[in-house]
MIDOSE-1310 file (N, C-alpha, C; in nm, 2 decimals, decimal comma, always signed):
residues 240
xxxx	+1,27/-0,29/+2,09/+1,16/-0,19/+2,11/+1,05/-0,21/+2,01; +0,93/-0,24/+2,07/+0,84/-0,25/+1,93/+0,78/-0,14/+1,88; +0,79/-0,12/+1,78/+0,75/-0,02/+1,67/+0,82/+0,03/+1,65; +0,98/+0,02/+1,65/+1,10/+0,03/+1,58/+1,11/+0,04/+1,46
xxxx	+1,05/-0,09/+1,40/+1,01/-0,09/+1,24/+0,93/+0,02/+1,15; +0,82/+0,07/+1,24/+0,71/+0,14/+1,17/+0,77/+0,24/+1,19; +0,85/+0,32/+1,28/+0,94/+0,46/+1,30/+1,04/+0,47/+1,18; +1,14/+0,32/+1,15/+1,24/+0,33/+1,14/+1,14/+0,39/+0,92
xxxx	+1,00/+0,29/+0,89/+0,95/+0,32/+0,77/+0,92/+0,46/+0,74; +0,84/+0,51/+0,85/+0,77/+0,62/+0,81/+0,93/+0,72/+0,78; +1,03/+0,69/+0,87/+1,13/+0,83/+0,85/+1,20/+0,81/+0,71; +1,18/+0,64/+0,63/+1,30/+0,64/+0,54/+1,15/+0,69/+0,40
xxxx	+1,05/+0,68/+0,43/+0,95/+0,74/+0,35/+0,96/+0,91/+0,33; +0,98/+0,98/+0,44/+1,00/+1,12/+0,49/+1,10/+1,18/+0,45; +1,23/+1,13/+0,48/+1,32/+1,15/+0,40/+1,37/+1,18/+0,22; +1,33/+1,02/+0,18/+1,31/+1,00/+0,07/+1,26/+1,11/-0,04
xxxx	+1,11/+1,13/+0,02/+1,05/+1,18/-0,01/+1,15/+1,32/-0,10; +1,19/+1,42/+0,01/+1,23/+1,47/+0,09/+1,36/+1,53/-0,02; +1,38/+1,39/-0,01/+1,58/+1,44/-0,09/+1,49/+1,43/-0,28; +1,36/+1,32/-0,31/+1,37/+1,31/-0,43/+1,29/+1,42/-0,44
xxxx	+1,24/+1,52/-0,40/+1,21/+1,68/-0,38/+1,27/+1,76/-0,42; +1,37/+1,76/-0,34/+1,53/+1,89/-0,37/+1,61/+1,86/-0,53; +1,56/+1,69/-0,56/+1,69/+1,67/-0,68/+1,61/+1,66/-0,76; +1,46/+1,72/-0,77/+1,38/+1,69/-0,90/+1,42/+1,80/-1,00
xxxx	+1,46/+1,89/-0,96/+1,49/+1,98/-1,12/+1,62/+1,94/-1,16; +1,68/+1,84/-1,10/+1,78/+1,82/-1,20/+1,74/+1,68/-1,25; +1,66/+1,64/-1,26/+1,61/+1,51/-1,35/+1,50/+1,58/-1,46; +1,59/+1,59/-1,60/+1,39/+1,60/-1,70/+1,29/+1,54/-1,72
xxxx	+1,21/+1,59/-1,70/+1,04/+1,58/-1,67/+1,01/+1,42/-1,81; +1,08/+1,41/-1,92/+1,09/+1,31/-1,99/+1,13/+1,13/-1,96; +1,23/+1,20/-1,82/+1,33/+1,11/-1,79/+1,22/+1,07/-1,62; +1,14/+1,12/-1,62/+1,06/+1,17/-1,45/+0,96/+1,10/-1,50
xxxx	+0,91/+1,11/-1,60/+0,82/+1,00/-1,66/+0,80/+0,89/-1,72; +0,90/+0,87/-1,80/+0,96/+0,72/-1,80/+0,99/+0,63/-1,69; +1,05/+0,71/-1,63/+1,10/+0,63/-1,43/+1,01/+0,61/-1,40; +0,81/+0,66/-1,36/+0,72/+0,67/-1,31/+0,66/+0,54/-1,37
xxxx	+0,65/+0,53/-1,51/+0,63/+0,45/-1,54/+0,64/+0,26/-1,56; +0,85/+0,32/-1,54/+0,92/+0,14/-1,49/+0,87/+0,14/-1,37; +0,82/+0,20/-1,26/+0,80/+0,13/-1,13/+0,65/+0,10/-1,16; +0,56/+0,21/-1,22/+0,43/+0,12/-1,24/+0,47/-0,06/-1,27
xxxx	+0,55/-0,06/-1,40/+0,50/-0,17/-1,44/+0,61/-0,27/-1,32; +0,70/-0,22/-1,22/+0,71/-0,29/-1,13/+0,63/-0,32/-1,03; +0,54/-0,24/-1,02/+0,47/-0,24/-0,92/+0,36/-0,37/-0,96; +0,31/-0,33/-1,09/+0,22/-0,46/-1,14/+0,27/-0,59/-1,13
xxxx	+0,39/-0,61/-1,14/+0,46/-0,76/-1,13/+0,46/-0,79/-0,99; +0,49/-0,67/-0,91/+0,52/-0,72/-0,78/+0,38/-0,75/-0,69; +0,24/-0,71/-0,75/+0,15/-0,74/-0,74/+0,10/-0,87/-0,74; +0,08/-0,87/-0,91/+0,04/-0,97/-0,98/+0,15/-1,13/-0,92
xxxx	+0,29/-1,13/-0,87/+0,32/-1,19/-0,83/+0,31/-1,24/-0,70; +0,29/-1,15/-0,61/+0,27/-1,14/-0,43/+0,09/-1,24/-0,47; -0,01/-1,18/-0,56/-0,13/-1,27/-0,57/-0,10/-1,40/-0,61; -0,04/-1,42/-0,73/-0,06/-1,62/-0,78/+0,04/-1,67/-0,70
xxxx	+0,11/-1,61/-0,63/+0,16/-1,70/-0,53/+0,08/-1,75/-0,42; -0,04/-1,66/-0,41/-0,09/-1,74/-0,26/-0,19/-1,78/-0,36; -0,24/-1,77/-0,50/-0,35/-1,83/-0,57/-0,34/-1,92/-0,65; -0,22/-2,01/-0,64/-0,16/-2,11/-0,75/-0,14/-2,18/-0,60
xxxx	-0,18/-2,33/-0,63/-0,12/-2,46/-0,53/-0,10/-2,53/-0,60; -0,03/-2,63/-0,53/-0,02/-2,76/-0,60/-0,08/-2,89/-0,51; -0,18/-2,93/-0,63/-0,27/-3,07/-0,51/-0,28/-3,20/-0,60; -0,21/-3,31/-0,54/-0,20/-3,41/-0,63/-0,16/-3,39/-0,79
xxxx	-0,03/-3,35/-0,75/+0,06/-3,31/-0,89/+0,02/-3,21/-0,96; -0,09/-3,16/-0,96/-0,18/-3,07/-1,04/-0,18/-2,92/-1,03; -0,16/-2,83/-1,11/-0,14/-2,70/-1,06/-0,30/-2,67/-1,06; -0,33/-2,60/-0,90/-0,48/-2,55/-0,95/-0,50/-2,45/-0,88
xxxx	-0,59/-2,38/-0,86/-0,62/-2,19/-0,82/-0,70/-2,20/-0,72; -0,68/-2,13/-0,59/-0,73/-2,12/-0,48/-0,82/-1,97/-0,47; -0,91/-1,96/-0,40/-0,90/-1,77/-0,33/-0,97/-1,74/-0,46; -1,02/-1,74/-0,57/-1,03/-1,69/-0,70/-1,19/-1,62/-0,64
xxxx	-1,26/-1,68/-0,60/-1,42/-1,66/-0,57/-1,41/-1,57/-0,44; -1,30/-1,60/-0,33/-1,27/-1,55/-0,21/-1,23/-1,39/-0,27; -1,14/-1,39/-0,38/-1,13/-1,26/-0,42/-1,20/-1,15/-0,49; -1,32/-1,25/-0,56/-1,40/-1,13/-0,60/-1,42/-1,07/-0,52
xxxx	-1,56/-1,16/-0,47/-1,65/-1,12/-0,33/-1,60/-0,99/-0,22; -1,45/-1,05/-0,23/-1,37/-0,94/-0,11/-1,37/-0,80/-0,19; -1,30/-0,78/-0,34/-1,31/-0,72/-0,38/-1,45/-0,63/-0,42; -1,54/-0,71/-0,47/-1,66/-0,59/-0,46/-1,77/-0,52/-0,35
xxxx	-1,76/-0,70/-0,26/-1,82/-0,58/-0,14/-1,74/-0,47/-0,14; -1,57/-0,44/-0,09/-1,48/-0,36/-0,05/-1,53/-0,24/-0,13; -1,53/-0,27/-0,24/-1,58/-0,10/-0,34/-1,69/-0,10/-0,34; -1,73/-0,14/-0,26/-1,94/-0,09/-0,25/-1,89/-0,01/-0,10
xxxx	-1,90/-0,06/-0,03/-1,84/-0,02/+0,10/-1,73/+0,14/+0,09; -1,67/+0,15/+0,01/-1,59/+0,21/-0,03/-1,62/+0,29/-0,05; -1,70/+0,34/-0,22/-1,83/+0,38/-0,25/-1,85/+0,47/-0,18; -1,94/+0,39/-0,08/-2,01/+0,47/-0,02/-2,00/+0,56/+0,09
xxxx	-1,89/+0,52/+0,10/-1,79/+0,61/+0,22/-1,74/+0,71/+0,16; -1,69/+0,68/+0,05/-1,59/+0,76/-0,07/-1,48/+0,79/+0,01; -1,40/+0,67/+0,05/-1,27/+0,74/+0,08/-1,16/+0,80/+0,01; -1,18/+0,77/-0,15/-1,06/+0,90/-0,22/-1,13/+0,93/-0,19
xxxx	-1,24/+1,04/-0,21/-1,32/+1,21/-0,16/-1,19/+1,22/-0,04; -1,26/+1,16/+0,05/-1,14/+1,20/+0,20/-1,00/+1,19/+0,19; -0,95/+1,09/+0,14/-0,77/+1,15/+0,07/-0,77/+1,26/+0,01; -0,83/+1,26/-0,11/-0,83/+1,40/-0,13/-0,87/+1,56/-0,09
xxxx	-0,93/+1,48/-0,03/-0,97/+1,62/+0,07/-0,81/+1,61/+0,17; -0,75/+1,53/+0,23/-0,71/+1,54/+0,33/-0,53/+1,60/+0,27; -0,52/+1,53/+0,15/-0,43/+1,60/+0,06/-0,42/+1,74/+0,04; -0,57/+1,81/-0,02/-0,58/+1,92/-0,06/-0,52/+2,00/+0,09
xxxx	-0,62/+1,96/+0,19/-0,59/+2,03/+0,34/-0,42/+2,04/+0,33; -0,35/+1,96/+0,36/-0,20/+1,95/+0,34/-0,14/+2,03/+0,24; -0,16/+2,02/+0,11/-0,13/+2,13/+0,00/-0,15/+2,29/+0,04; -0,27/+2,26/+0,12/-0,29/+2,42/+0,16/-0,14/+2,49/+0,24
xxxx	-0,12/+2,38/+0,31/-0,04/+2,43/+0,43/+0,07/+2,44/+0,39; +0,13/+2,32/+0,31/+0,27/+2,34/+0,28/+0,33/+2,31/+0,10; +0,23/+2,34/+0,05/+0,23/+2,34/-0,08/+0,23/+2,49/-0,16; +0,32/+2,52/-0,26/+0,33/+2,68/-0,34/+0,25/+2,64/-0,50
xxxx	+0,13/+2,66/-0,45/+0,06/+2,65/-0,60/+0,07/+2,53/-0,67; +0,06/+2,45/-0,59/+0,07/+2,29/-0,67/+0,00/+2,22/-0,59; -0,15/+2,26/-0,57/-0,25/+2,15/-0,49/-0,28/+2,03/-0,54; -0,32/+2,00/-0,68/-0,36/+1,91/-0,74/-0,22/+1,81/-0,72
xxxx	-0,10/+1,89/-0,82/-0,01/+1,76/-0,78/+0,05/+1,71/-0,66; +0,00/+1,75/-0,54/+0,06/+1,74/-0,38/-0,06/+1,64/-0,35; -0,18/+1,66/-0,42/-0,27/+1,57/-0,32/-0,25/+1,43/-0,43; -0,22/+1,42/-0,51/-0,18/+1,30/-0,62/-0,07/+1,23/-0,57
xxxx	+0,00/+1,30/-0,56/+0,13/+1,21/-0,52/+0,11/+1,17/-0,37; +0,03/+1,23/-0,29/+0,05/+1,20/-0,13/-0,09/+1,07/-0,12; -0,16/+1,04/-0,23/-0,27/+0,97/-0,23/-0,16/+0,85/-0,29; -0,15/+0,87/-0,45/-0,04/+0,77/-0,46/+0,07/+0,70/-0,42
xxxx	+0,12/+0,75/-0,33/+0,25/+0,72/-0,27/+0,22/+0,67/-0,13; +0,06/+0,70/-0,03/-0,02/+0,63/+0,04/-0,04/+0,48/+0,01; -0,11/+0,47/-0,10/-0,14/+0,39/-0,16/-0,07/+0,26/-0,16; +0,07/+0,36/-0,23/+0,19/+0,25/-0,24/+0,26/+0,17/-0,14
xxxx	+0,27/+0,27/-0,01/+0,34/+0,22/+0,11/+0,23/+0,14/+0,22; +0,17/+0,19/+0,19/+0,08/+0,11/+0,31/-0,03/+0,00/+0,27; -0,01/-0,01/+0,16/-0,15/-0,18/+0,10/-0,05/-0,26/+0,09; -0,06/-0,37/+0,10/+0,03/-0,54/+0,08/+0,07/-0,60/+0,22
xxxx	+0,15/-0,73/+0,20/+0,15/-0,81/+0,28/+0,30/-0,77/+0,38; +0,37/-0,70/+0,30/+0,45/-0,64/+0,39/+0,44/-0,57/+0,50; +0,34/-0,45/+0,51/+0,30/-0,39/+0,59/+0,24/-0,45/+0,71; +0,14/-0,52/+0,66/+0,04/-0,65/+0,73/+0,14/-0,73/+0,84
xxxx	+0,21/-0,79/+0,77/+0,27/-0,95/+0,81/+0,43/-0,85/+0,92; +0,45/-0,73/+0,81/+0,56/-0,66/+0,94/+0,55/-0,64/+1,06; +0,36/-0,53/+1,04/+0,35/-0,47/+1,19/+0,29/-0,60/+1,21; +0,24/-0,70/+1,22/+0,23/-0,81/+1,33/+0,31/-0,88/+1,36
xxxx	+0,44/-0,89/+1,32/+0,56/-0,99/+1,33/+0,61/-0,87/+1,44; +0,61/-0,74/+1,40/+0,71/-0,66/+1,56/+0,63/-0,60/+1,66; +0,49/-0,68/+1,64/+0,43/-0,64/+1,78/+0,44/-0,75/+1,84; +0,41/-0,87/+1,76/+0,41/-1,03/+1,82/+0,47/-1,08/+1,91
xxxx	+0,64/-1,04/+1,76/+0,73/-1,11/+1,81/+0,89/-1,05/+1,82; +0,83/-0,93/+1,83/+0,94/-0,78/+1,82/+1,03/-0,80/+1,71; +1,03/-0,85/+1,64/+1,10/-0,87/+1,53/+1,08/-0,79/+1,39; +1,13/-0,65/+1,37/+1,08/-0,53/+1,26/+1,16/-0,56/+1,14
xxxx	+1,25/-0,74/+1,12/+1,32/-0,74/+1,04/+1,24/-0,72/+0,90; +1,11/-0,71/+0,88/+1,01/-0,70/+0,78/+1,02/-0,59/+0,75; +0,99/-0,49/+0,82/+0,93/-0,34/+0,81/+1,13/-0,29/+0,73; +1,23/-0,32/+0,83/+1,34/-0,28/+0,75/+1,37/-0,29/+0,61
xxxx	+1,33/-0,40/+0,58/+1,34/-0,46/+0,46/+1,22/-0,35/+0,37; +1,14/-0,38/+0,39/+1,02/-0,24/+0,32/+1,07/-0,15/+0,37; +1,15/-0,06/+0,39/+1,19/+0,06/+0,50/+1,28/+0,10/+0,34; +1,31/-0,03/+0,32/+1,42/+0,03/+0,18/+1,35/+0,05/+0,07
xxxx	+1,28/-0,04/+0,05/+1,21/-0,06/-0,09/+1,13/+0,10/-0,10; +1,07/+0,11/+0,03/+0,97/+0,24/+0,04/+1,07/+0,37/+0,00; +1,20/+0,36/+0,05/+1,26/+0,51/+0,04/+1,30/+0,51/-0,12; +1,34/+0,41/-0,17/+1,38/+0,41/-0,31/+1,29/+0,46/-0,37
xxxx	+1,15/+0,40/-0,40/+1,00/+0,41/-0,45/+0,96/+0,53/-0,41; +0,98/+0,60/-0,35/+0,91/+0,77/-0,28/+1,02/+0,86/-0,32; +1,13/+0,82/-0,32/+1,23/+0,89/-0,42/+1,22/+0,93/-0,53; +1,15/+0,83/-0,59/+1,15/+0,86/-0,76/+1,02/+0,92/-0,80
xxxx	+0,89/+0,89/-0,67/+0,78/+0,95/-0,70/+0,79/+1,10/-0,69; +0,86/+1,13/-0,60/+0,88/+1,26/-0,56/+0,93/+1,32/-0,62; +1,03/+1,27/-0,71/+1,06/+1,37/-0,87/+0,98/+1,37/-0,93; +0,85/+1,34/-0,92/+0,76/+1,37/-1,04/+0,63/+1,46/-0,94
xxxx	+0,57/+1,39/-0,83/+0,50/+1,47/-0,77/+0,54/+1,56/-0,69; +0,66/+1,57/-0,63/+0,66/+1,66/-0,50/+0,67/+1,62/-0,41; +0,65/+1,73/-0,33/+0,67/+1,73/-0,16/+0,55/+1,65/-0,10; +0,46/+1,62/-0,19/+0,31/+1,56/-0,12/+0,30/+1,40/-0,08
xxxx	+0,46/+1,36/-0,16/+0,48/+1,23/-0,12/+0,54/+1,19/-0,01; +0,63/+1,29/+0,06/+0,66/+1,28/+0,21/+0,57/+1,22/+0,33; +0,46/+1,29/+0,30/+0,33/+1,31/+0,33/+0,27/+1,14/+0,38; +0,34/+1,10/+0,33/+0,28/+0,90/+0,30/+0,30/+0,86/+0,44
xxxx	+0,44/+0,96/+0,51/+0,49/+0,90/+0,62/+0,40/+0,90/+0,74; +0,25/+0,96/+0,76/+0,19/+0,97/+0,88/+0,10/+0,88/+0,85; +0,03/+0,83/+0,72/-0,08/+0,71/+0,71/+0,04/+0,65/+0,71; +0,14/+0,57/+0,72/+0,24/+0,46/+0,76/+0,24/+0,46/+0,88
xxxx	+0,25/+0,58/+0,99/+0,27/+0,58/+1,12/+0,12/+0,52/+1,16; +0,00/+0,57/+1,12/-0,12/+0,55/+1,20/-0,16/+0,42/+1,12; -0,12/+0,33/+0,99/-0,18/+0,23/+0,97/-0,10/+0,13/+1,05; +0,06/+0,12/+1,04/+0,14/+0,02/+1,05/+0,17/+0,04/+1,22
xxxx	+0,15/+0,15/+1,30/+0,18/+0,12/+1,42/+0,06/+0,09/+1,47; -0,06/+0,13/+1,45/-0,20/+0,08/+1,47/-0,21/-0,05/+1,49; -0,17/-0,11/+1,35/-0,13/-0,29/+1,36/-0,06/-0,35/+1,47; +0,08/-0,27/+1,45/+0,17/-0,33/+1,59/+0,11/-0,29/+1,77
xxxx	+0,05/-0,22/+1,70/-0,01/-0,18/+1,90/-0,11/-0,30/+1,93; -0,20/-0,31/+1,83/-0,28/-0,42/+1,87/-0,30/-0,55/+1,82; -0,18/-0,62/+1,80/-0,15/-0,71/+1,76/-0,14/-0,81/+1,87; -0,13/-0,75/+1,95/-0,16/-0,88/+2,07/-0,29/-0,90/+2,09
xxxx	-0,40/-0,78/+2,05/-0,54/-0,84/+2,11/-0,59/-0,92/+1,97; -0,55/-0,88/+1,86/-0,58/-0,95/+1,72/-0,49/-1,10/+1,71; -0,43/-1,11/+1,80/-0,36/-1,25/+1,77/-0,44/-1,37/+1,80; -0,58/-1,38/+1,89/-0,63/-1,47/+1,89/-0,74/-1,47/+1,82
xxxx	-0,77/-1,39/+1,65/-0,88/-1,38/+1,57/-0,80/-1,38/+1,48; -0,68/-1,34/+1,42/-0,61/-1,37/+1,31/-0,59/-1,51/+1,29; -0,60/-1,58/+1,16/-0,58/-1,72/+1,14/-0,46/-1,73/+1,02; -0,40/-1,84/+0,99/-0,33/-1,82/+0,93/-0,35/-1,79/+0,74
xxxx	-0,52/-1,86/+0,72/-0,62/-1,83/+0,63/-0,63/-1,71/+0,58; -0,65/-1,62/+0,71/-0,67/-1,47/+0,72/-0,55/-1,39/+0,65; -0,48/-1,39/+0,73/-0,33/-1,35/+0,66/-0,32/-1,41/+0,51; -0,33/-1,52/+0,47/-0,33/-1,54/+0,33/-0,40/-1,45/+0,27
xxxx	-0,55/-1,46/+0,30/-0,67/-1,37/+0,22/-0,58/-1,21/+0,22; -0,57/-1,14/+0,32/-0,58/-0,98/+0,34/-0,40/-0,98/+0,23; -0,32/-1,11/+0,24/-0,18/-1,07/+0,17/-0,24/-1,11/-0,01; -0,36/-1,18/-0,07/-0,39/-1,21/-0,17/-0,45/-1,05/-0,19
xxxx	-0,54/-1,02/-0,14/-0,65/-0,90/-0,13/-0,58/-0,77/-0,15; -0,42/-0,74/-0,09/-0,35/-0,70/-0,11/-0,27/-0,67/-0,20; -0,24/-0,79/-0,24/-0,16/-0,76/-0,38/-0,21/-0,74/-0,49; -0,31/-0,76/-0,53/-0,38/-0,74/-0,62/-0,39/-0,58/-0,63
xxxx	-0,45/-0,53/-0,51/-0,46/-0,39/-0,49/-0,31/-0,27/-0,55; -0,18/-0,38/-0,48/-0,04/-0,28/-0,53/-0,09/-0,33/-0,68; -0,07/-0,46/-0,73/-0,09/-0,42/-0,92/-0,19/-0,33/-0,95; -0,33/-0,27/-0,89/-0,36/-0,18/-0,95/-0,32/-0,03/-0,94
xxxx	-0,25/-0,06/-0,84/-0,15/+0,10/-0,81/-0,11/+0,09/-0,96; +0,00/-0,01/-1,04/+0,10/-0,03/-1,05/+0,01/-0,02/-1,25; -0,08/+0,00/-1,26/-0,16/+0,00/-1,34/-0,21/+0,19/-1,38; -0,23/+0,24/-1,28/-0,30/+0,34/-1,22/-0,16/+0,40/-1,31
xxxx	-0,06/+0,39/-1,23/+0,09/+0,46/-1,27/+0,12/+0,44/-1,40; +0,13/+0,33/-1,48/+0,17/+0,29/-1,58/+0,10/+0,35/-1,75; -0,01/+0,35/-1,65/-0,12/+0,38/-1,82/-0,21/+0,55/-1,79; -0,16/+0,58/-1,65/-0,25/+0,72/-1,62/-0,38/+0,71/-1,57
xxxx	-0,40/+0,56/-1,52/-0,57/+0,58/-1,52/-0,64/+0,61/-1,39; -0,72/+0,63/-1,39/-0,78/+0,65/-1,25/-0,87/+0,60/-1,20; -0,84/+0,47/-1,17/-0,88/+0,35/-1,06/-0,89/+0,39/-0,90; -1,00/+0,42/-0,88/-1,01/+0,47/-0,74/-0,99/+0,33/-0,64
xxxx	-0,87/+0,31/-0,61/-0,81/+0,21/-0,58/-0,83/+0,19/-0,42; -0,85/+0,33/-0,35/-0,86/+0,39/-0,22/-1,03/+0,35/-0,18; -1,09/+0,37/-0,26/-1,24/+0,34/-0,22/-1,24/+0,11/-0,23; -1,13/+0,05/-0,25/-1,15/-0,09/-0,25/-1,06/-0,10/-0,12
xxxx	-1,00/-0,05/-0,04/-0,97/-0,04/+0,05/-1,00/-0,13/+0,16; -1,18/-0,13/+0,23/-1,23/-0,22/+0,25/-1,21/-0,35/+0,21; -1,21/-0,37/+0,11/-1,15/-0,51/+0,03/-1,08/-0,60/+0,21; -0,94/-0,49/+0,21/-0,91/-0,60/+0,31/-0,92/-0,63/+0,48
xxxx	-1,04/-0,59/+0,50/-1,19/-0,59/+0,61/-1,29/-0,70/+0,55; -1,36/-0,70/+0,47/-1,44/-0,80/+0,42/-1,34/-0,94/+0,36; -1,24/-0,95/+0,33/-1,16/-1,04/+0,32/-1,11/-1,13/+0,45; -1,14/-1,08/+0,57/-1,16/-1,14/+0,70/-1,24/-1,21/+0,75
xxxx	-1,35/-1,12/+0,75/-1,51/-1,20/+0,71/-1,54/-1,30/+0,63; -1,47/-1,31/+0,55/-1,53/-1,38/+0,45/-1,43/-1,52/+0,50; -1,33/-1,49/+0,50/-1,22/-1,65/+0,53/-1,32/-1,70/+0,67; -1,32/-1,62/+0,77/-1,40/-1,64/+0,87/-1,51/-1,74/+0,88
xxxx	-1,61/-1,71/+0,81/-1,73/-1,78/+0,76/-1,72/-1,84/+0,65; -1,65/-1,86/+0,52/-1,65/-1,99/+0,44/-1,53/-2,03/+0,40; -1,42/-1,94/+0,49/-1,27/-2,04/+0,44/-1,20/-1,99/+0,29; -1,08/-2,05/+0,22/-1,05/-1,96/+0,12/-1,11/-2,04/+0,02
């Protein structure tokens, strides 16, 4: 069945969420922040590693760096574009909307956690390379595999933010089944280039989640978004 995968993600996100909700008062807020913090700095590794993997080659014995120019460029058009759109404004707005509805006096941290925990599940090469592998080639063995990583990771956010991380599960439905719906008309403009770029453009994006979490800062990481749209374009017309 395709879109198996993206169903089987959004519900272990929802869930997740969901149970690390109910069991956050029995974790202290000392012990809730430390935890928030090891996954930041996993999140940076799993970034910073998903990048020099596709940015490290080897040519004529020699280790040397690919994409490095390909990644600015992708990167600052993407936050000019970004910018100017201001898509955090619109997560947050779209958070706050949600906090209204199902939030008791805790708008600010419902729309944080539901932006962060967006963030988390739906940028990288997992999501990418999943929903096109189970629309392709019906094959959601991808998305299962992130289906876990995601419920573990929104578990633990959720003892620190709340219920706003549940929340993650409908931008997973509308990014990741979006992908798999039209993956067959994108299959003759996707190159294998492309995929490299948007899975480079990507990871870089989780280490700055993974940065954002770790040190408290606030990298409007949502307005570089774009990033992996101009990262298309750009392989397109000059290659990596």
């Amino acid at each position: 069945m395709v879109g198996i995968g993206t169903l089987v993600n959004a519900s272990a996100i929802a869930f997740g969420g969901i149970i690390g909700y109910s069991f956050q008062r029995l974790i202290p807020i000392k012990v809730q922040k430390t935890v928030l913090q090891a996954i930041g700095l996993g999140i940076i590794f799993i970034g910073f590693s998903g990048t020099l993997g596709k940015m490290l080659v080897i040519k004529n014995n020699e280790l040397t760096v690919t994409g490095a120019i390909m990644l600015i460029v992708s990167l600052s058009a993407g936050a000019i574009i970004g910018e100017l759109i201001d898509i955090d404004a619109w997560l947050n707005k779209l958070g706050a909307a949600l906090a209204r509805r199902f939030s008791r006096g805790q708008s600010s941290k419902f729309s944080e956690g539901f932006i962060i925990s967006t963030l988390t599940v739906c940028i990288g090469a997992m999501a990418v390379v999943g929903a096109l592998q189970d629309g392709l080639n019906h094959d959601p063995s991808i998305l299962f595999t992130k289906s876990t990583i995601d419920f573990i990771t929104v578990l633990l956010l959720a003892s620190s933010y709340g219920i706003g991380v549940s929340f993650a599960a409908l931008p997973v439905l509308l990014f990741e089944g979006g992908l798999t719906l039209l993956a067959t008309v994108i299959k003759a403009f996707l190159t294998t280039d492309m995929l490299t770029g948007i899975s480079l453009v990507g990871n870089t994006l989780i280490a700055l989640i993974g940065i954002n979490m770790l040190l408290d800062s606030k990298i409007k990481i949502a307005n570089m978004l774009p990033s992996l749209v101009v990262v298309i374009l750009y392989v397109r017309f000059f290659g990596i």
